[in-house]
Structures are given as structure tokens and as C-alpha cells.
N, C-alpha and C positions, 0 to 999 in steps of 0.2 A: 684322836686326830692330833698329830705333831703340829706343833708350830710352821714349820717350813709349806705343810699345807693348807693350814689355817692362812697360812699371807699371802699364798697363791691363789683361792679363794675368793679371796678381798681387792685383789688385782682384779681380777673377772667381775667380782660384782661390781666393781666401781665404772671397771670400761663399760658393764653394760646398762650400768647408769648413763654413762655419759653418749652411748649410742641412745639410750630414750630420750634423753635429753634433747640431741644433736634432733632427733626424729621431728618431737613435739616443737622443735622450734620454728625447725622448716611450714610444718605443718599448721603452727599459727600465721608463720609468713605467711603459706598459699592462701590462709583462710582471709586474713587480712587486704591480703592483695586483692584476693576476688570479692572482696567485700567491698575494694576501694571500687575496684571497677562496673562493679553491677552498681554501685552509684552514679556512676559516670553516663552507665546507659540509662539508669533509672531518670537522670536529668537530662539526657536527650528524649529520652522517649515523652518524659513532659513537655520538654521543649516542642517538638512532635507533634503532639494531642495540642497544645496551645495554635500552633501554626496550622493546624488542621481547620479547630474553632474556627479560629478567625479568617478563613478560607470559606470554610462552609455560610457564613456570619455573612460573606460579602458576595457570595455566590447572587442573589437577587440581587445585589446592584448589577452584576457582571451581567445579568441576563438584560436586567432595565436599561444599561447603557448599551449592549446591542444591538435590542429593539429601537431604542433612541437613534442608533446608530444606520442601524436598516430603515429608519422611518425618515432621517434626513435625508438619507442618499434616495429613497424615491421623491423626497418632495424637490430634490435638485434635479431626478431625472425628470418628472412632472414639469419641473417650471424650465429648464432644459428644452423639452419638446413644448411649451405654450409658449417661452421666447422665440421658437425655430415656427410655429404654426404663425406667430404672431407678426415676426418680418415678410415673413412670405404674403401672409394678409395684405401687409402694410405696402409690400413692392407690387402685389397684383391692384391695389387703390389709386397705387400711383401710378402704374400704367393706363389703368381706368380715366383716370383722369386727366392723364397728357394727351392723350386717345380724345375723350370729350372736347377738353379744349383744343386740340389739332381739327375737331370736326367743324368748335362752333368757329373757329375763323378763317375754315377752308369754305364755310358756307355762309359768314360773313364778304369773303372775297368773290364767292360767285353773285352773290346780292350786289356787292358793288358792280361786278364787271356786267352784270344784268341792268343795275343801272342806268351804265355809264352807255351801254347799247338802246336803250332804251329811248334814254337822251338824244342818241343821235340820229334816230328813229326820226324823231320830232324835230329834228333841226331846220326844216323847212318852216315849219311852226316856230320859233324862240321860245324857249321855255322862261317865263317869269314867273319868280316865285312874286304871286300875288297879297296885300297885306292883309286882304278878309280872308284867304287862306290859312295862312298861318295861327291866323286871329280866332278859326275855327278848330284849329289845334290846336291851340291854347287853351282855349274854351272847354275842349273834351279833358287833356289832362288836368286840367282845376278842377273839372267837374269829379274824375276820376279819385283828387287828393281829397276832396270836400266828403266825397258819399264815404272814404273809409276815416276819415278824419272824425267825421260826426256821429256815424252810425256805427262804423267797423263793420259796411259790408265790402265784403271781399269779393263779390261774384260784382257786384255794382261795379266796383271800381276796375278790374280784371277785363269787363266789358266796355267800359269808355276807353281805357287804354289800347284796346283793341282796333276801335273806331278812329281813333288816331291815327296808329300803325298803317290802316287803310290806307286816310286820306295823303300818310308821306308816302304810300304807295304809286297812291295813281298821281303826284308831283313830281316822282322821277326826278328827282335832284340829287347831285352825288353830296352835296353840301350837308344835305339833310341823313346823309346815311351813321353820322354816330348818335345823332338821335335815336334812331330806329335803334340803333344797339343798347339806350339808355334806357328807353322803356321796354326792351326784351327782361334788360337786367332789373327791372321795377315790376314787372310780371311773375318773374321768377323769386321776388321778396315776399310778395305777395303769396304766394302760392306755398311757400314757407308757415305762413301764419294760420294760427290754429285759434279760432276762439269759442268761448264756451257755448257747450250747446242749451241754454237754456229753456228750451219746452222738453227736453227728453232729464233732464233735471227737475223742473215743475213737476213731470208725469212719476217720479219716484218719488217726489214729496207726499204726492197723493197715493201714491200706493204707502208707504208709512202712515199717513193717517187714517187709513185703511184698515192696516193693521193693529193700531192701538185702539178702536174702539172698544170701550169695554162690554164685557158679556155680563149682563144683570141676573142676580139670582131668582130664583123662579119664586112666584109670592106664595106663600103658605096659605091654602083652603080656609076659610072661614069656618068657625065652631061652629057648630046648628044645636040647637036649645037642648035637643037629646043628649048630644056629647055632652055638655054642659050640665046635666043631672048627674050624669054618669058622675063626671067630675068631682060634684058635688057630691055626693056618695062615697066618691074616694076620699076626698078630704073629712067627711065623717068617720071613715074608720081608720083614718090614721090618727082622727086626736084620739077612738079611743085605746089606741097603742099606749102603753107602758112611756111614764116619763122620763127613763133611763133610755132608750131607745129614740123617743124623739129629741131627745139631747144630742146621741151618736149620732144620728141622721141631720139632724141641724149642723154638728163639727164638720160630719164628710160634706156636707152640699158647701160648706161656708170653705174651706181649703178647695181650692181653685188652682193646680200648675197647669201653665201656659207656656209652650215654646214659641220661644221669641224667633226663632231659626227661619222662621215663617214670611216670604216676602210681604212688606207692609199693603198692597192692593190686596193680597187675601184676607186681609182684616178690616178691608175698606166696607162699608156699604154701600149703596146704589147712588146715595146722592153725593159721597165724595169720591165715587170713583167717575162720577160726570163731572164731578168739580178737578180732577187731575186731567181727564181727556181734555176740557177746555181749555186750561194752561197752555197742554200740549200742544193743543193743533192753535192755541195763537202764538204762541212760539214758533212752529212749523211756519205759520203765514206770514209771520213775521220774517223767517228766513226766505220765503218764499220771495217777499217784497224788497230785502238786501240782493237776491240775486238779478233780478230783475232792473236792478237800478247798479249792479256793478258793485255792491260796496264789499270789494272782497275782504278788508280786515274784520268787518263787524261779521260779514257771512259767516268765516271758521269762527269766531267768537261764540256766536250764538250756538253753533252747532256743538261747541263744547260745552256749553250750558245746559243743553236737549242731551248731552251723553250722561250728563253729574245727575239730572232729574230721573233720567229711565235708569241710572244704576240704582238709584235710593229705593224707587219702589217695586221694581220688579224682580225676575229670579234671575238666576244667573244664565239659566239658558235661551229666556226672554230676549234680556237684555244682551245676547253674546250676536241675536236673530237683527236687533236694533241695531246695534253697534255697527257692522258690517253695514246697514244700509248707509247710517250715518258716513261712513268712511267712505265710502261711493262718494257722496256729496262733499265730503271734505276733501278729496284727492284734485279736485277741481281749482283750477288758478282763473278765478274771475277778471285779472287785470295781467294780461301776459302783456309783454313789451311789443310795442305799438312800432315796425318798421319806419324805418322814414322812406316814401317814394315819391318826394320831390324833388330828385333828382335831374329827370326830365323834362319837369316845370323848368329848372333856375337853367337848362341846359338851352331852353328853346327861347327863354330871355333873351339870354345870351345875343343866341345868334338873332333875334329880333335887333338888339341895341345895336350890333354889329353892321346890319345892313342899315338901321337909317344913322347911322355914323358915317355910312359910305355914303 
């Protein structure tokens, strides 16, 4: 091979060096490039999966705070429609009652104009109000303040006030007619008032003491002298058992476990479970004696004293049967507030002072 194509040769292999070159270089760019960029996704797509986590992560609140969210808007609609039930209540109470009071003085006014015809009825007659009259209205409403003042009866006193009502009845005086409105409106106080029932409260006392008697255990048969050979017999042939054995039998008899879980009257015997019933029912009579005489602070006193005693010793289901009664008794207000209906006493003064002032 000549020189001249020895160097033509060396031209070509050099160009086609420098075309692999040109090649491998591009080709580490793309490689590079796409290397940069599948990092670019590789860190979005983390970003991605992170943003998902924390999606997924918050999903149960999302759901809690909807539920939260459904469960306010109905308790708005709820109280929404019980404020809307609740005016409508409140305007048909008040119609109720402009209604009532338009009745009671459209039939205070016929009382009057009944009256006042009444009066003129008698005009041939003069009407004087007499002073043993009044004197005998007097007399009923005192009598009427005195029976619920003293006793707290209500039916007592409800009936003199009535007996009054009468006699400014058949006086026909129109003077006298806001009286008659003053003891309607002292009837009506009356009539209000609630006091306790006490013999249907006595009669629950006794049904509790009823129920805590205790039930005595049945007495065990007496030994008859046969049994008792017998017996004897048997403790003959256990001493002649083996000393090792009457050792074991001595350890088992002598270890004793006992659950304490056991309400204390199950462990009571016959004379202290008579000795807890009497406690009880003078306690019981003791309460019986507070109500009887009104002392309502000591009355719930005591009765929380009779709840602490039957929880100590009885069971749970016992004592759940007690409790309930107890709370019957203790629901009770022995000293409810006492009306004042001397209204129409101080009113008939009044007009007493009035006339002999004239």
C-alpha cells in the first residue's frame, strides 16, 4: 500500500472516529437528559404519594366533620321547628288567656249589673249594710285564714270562704262587689296549693317495713342418741387412720376461704338480723314521726341515713327494690310555701274602717 493511500485511510478512520464520537456524545446527552428528567417525575410522583398519604390520613376527619356537620344542621332544624312549635304554644296561651280574662270580667260585669238590679229591686226596702252582718263576714273569712293557718286545711278553709261569698250574696250591695272578686281570687290561691299526703305516705312506710322483715333460718333437727353412736363410731375410726393423713385432714379442715362478695345479712344469724330489723323499723317510725309533725329538713335527713344503712347490708338488688321506695318518700316537700289569703280579711277592714269613718 502506497503512502498516498495509507493517508487517505487515516482521513476516514479519523472522520469515523469523530462521527462515533459526535454519536456517543449526543447519546450520553439523551441519556443524561432523560436521567435529569425521570428525576423530575420521580420527585413529583413522591410529591404525589406524599399528597395522597396525607389525603387519605385526613379522609376520617373529612367524614367526622360532615357527620359533625349533618348533625348541627339537624339539631338547628330540630330547635328551628321547637322554637316555631314553641311560639305558636306560647300565642295560643295567650290567647287562652286574654279569652279567660275577657270571660272573668265580662262576668264580673254581669255580677255587677245583677247587682246593681238587684239593689233596685229592693229599693222600696233601703238596703243597710248591717254591722252584725259584716261582723259575720268577718268572722267566716278569719275563720276561713285560721283553719288553713293552723292546720293547712284547704277544704276547711275553701268552705268558709264560700259561706261568705253567700252572705255578700244575698246583701246585694254593689260596694261590696270587689270583695267578692277578692276572695274568688283567694279561692283560686287556695286551690293552687298542694300539701302532703300523709297517711298514703305512712301506708308506704309500712309496706317497707313489711318488706324488711327478715326470713329466719329453719333450726336444724336435734341428734337422737342413735345418731350420736353412729357418730361416735365414726370418730373411732378416724383416730384409727394413719397420722399422716389425720395431719392432711386437720391442714384441709383448718384453711377456711371465704368470699367476702357476700351481702353482710347473709352472714348475719337470727339474733342480729332481728337486731338490724329493729334499728330499721325505729328508724322507719322515727321518720314516720318527722312527717307527721312536718319536719321536713330532719324527714330527707333521715331517709338518707335508712339509704346508707340498707346499702351496707344488703344486695345490690335488694337494696336498688329499697331505694326506689325510699325515693317515693323523699320526692315529697313536707313544708311547700304557705299562700297568703288574707287578702280579703285586710280588704273587708278596710271597708269596715271606712264606713264608721262616715
Amino acid at each position: 500500500m502506497d503512502e498516498k493511500q495509507f493517508s487517505k485511510l487515516n482521513r476516514r478512520t479519523r472522520f469515523t472516529q469523530f462521527l462515533v464520537w459526535i454519536a456517543l456524545f449526543f447519546t450520553a446527552a439523551g441519556i443524561a437528559a432523560g436521567y435529569k428528567n425521570w428525576l423530575r417525575i420521580h420527585e413529583k410522583a413522591k410529591a404525589s404519594l406524599a399528597g395522597v398519604e396525607s389525603i387519605s390520613s385526613q379522609l376520617p376527619s373529612f367524614a367526622k366533620k360532615k357527620q359533625l356537620d349533618q348533625l348541627v344542621e339537624q339539631v338547628n332544624t330540630l330547635s328551628k321547628e321547637g322554637s316555631e312549635h314553641l311560639d305558636g304554644a306560647l300565642k295560643e296561651l295567650r290567647g287562652i288567656q286574654d279569652s279567660t280574662q275577657h270571660l272573668a270580667d265580662t262576668v264580673y260585669e254581669q255580677v255587677k249589673n245583677l247587682t246593681v238590679q238587684q239593689q233596685a229591686v229592693r229599693q222600696s226596702k233601703p238596703v243597710v249594710l248591717k254591722d252584725w252582718s259584716l261582723e259575720e263576714i268577718r268572722f267566716l273569712l278569719q275563720t276561713a285564714n285560721q283553719v288553713f293557718d293552723l292546720k293547712q286545711d284547704r277544704e276547711g278553709a275553701i268552705k268558709a270562704f264560700n259561706l261568705a261569698d253567700k252572705l255578700l250574696i244575698k246583701e246585694a250591695s254593689t260596694d261590696l262587689l270587689p270583695l267578692r272578686k277578692q276572695i274568688s281570687s283567694d279561692i283560686a290561691l287556695l286551690k293552687q296549693y298542694t300539701a302532703a299526703d300523709t297517711v298514703a305516705l305512712s301506708n308506704k312506710i309500712d309496706t317497707l317495713l313489711e318488706q324488711l322483715k327478715p326470713v329466719y333460718k329453719i333450726k336444724q333437727p336435734e341428734v337422737k342418741p342413735k345418731e350420736l353412736s353412729e357418730i361416735k363410731s365414726k370418730s373411732e375410726e378416724e383416730a384409727s387412720e394413719s397420722l399422716v393423713n389425720r395431719v392432711k385432714k386437720t391442714l384441709n379442715e383448718a384453711v377456711v376461704v371465704k368470699k367476702f362478695d357476700k351481702p353482710l345479712l347473709d352472714e348475719m344469724d337470727d339474733v342480729t338480723k332481728n337486731s338490724l330489723y329493729q334499728l330499721l323499723s325505729l328508724r322507719l317510725e322515727t321518720l314516720r314521726l318527722m312527717l307527721l309533725q312536718g319536719q321536713n329538713e330532719n324527714y330527707h335527713k333521715q331517709i338518707g341515713r335508712l339509704k346508707t344503712l340498707l346499702k351496707r347490708y344488703y344486695s345490690p338488688t335488694k337494696y336498688a327494690l329499697y331505694e326506689k321506695r325510699l325515693d317515693e318518700l323523699d320526692a315529697v316537700n313536707l313544708a311547700p310555701k304557705i299562700p297568703d289569703v288574707s287578702a280579703s280579711l285586710k280588704l273587708l277592714d278596710a271597708i269596715m274602717q271606712g264606713k264608721k269613718g262616715k
